[in-house]
C-alpha positions in Angstrom: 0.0 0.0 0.0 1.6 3.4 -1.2 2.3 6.0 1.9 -0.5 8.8 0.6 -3.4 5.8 1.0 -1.9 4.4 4.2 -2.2 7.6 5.6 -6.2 8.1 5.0 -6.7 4.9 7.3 -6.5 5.6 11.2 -3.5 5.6 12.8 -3.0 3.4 15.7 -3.4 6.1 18.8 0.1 6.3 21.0 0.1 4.7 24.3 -1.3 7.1 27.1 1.9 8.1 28.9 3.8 8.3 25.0 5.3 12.8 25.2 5.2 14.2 21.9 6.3 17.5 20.8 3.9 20.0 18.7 3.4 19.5 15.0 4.3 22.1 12.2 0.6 21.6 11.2 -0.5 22.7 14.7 1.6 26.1 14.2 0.5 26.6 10.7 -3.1 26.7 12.1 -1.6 28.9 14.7 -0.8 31.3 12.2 -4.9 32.0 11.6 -4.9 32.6 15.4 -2.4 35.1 14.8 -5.0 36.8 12.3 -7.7 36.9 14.3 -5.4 38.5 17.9 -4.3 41.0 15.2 -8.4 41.5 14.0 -8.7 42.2 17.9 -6.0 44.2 18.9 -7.6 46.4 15.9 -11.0 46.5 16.9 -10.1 47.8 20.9 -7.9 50.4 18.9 -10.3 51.6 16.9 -13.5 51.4 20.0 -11.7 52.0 23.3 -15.1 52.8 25.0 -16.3 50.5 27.5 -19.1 48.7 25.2 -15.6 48.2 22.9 -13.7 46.6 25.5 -16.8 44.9 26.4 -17.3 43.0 22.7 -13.5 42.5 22.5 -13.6 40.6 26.1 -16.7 38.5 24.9 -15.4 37.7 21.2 -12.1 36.9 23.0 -13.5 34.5 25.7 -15.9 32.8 22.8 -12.9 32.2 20.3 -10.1 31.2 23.2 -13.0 28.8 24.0 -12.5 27.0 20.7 -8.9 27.4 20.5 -7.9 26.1 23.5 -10.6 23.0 22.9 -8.1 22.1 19.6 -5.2 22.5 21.9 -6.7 19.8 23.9 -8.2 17.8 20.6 -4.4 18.1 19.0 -2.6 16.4 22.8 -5.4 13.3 22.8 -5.2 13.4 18.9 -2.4 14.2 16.5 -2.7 14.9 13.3 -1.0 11.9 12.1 -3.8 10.8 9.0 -4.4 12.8 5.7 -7.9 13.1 7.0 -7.5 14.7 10.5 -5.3 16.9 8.8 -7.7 17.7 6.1 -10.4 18.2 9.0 -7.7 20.4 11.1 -7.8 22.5 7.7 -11.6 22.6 7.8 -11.2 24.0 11.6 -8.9 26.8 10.3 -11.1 28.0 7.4 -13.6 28.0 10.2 -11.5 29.9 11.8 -10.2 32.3 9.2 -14.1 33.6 8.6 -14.6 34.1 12.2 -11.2 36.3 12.2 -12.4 38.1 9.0 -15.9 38.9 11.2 -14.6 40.5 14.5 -14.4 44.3 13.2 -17.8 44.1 12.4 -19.0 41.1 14.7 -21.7 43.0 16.6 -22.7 44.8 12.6 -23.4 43.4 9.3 -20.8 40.2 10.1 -22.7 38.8 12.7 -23.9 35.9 11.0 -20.4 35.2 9.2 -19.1 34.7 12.8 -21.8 32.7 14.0 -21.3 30.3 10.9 -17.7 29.9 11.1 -18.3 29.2 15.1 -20.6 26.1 14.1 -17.9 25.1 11.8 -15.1 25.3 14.5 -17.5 23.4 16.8 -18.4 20.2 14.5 -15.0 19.5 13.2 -14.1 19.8 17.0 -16.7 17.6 18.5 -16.6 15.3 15.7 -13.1 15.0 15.2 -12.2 14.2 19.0 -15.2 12.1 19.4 -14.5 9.9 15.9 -10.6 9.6 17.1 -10.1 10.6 20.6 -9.8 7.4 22.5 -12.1 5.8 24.5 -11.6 7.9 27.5 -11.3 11.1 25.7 -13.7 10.8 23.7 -16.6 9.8 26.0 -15.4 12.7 28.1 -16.6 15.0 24.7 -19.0 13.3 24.5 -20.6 14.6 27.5 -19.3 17.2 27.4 -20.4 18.0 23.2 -23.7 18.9 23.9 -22.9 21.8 26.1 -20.4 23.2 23.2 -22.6 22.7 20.4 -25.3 24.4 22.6 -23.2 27.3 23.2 -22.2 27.4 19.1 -26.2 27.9 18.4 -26.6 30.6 20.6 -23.2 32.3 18.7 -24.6 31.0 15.3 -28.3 32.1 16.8 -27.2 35.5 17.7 -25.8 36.5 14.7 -29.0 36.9 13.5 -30.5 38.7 15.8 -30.3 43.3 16.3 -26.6 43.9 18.2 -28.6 44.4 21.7 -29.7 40.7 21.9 -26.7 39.3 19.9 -24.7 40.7 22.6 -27.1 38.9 25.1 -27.0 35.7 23.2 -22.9 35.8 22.8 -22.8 36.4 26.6 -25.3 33.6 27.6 -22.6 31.1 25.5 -19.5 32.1 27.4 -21.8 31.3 30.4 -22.9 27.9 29.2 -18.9 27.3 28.5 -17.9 28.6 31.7 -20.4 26.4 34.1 -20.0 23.4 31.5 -17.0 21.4 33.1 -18.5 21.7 36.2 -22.1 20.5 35.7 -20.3 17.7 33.5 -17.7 16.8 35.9 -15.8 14.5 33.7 -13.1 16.2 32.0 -11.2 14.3 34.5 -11.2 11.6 32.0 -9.3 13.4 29.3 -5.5 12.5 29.1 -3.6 15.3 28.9 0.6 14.9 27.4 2.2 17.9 29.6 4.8 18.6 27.1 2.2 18.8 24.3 0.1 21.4 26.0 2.8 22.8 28.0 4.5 23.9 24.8 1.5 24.4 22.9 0.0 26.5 25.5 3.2 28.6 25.2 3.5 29.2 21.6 0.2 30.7 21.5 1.3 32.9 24.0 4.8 34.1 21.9 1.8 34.4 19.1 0.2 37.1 21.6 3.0 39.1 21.6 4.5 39.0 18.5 1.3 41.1 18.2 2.7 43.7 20.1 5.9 44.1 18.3 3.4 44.3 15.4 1.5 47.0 17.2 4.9 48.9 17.5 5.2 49.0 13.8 1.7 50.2 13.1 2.2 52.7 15.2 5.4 54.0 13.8 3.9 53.8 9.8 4.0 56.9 8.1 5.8 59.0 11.6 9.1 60.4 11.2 12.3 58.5 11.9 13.3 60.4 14.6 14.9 60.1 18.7 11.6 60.2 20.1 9.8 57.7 17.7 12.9 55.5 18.2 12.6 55.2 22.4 8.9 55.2 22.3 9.8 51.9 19.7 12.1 50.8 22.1 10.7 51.0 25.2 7.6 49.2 23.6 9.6 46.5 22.8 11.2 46.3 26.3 7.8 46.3 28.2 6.6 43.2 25.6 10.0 41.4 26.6 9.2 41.6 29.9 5.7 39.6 29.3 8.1 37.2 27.6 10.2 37.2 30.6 7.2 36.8 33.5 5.8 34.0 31.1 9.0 31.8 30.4 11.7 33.1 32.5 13.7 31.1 34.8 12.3 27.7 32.9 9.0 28.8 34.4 7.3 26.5 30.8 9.3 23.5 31.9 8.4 23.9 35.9 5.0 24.1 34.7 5.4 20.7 32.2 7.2 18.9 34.9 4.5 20.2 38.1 1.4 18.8 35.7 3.1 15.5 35.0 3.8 14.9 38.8 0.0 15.2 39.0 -2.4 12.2 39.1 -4.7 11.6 35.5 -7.5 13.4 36.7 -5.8 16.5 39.1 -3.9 16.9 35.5 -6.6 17.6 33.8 -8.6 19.5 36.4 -5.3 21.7 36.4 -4.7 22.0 32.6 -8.8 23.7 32.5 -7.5 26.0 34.9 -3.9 26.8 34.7 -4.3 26.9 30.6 -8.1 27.7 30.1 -9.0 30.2 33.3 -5.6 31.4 33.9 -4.8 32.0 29.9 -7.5 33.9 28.9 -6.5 37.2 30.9 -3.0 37.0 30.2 -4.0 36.9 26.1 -6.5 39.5 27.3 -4.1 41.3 28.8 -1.2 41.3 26.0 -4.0 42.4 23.7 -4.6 45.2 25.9 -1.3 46.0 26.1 -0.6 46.2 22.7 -3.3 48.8 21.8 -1.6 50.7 24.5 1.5 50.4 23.3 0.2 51.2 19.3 -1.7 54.4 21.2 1.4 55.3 22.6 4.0 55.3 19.6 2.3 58.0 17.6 1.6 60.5 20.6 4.7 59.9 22.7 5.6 63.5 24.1 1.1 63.9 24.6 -0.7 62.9 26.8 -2.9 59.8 26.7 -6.4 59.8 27.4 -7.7 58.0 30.0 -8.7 54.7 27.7 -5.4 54.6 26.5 -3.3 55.1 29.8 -6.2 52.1 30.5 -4.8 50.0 28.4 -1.1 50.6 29.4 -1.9 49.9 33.0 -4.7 47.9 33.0 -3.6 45.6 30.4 -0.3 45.1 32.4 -2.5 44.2 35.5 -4.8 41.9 34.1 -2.0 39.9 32.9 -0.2 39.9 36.3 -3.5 38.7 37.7 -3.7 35.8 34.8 0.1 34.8 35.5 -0.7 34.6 39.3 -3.4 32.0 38.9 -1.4 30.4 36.7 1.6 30.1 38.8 -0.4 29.9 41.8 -2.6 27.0 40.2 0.4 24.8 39.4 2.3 25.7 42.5 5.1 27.7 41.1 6.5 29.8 43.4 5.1 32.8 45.6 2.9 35.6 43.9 3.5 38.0 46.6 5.6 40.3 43.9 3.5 39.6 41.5 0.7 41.0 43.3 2.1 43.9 44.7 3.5 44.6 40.5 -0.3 44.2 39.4 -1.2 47.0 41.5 1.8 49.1 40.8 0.5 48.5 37.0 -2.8 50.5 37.5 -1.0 53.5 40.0 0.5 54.3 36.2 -2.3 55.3 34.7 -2.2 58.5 36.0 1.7 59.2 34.4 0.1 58.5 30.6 -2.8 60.9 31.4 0.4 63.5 31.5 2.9 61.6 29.1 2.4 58.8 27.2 6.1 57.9 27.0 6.8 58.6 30.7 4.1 55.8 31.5 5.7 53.0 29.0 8.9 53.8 31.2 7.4 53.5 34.3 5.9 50.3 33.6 9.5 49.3 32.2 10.2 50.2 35.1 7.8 47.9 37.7 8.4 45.5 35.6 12.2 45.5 35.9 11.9 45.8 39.4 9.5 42.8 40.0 11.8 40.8 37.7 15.4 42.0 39.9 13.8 41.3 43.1 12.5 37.3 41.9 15.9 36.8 40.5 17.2 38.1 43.5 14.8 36.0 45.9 15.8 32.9 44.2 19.2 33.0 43.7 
């Protein structure tokens, strides 16, 4: 039998303790994600206003939903066959028209999102159900009914005037929210810690490779001059030190080798949390930031107004308070810096409503200091 036909037959699945390391097919879909944190990042810029934020957090929540779920379909099932990677591409495209939808999601592209949604959702449930094991997939099993219902009130509310399709988006991320807990079984998916260690952390360097994009929008069409160049650079420095608070001192391969020493079912109670709860502020939060930081390069020597100076400082805080769950849920190290940088974060915002650029250095600045004193500590 040639190779291309062997390949459309199921592959025999890998033993449940067998590690392996993420696929170039897994970061090729990746790259979509990257489309639609860029879609985002653009609609906050353009709608700072508190219903703005407000869609951005619940078009976030609903597509980090999905996402995560093939992070979690991709570590009980790799894309090994011609036709898991043919329905991986069908998840993308889904993907790629909700991405296309966000900048007029709560408009005329409503029901573009909602369809690509569904699409996301079947291929999912389908896909890990057809291929995920027998304890995998009866956990989605159970647990398919309560993402499928959460995809018709997206799909649902597409159709529907903004007011209620706002009402209908926020009623799914409620239904996703309470659905591990009133289906108490996602103890039953096996979960590789390398795999979602590492996956989990790409998507993250995705996140702020957004940022450094931000920095160059920012700068289009502006004058090469001193002040555009530190504004650039201390825009770059503030995203390195999200880098740094995410993976420094190994803090990826504490976290991979703290959820293997886990039993089955505290490893995947701790993998929702630590990589579903605790990761969607700290994406949240890098978006933020990076609409600060785009905000920021074109009015350096002004001052910000207060949505923007929001973003600076707020964004910064709500990824401190996503990385202290996260360290805090897989028992890595104290938080007590952490904490005491989240609120040092906000007490900024006052600098950018007098200079934009004096607020980018003094979160530089927090930063660097939370990051001396932890080196420091553990040394």
């Amino acid at each position: 039998m040639s190779r291309v036909s062997a390949e459309t037959h199921e592959a025999p699945e890998a033993p449940e303790g067998t590690e392996y390391r993420v696929s170039t097919l897994e970061l090729f879909f990746d790259l979509v994600f990257v489309f639609t944190i860029t879609q985002l990042t653009s609609k906050l810029a353009d709608d700072t206003s508190p219903l703005g934020f407000a869609q951005v957090v619940i078009m976030l929540f609903v597509i980090l939903w999905m996402y995560f779920g093939y992070v979690w379909l991709t570590n009980a099932v790799p894309p090994t066959t011609t036709m898991r990677r043919l329905l991986l591409m069908a998840g993308m495209g889904g993907f790629l028209v909700i991405a296309l939808a966000i900048p007029n999601a709560f408009g005329a592209a409503g029901v573009a999102f909602g369809i690509g949604y569904l699409i996301v959702n079947l291929v999912h449930s389908g896909l890990f159900i057809a291929s995920g094991g027998p304890g995998s997939a009866a956990a989605m099993a159970r647990l398919a009914p309560f993402n499928l219902g959460s995809a018709g009130l997206v799909f649902v509310g597409g159709f529907l005037p903004s007011t209620w399709r706002a009402a209908a988006w926020t009623a799914a991320v409620v239904v996703m929210i309470v659905s591990p807990y009133v289906n108490r079984r996602h103890g039953e998916f096996r979960i590789r810690s390398a795999h979602f260690v590492e996956r989990h952390g790409l998507v993250v360097i995705v996140a702020l490779g957004e940022s450094i994009i931000a920095i160059g929008i920012g700068a289009t069409g502006l004058p090469l001059n001193l002040q555009l160049v530190v504004a650039a650079l201390l825009g770059l420095a503030l995203v390195y030190q999200l880098w740094w608070c995410y993976f420094g001192r190994e803090q990826d391969l504490r976290a991979e080798h703290n959820l293997a020493a886990m039993t089955p079912s505290d490893r995947a109670s701790a993998a929702l949390s630590a990589f579903g709860w605790a990761h969607a502020p700290i994406l949240l939060g890098i978006v933020v930031v990076a609409v600060g930081v785009k905000k920021t390069i074109g009015h350096a020597t002004e001052h910000l107004h207060l949505s923007g100076a929001l973003a600076l400082g707020g964004g910064a805080a709500i990824f401190l308070v996503g990385e202290i769950y996260f360290r805090y849920r897989l028992r890595i190290g104290s938080n007590k810096w952490r904490i005491i940088a989240a609120v040092a974060a906000l007490v900024t915002v006052p600098v950018g409503l007098w200079l934009a650029i004096a607020q980018v250095a003094a979160l530089v600045a927090v930063f660097g200091a939370l990051l001396a004193v932890e080196a420091k500590r553990q040394a």
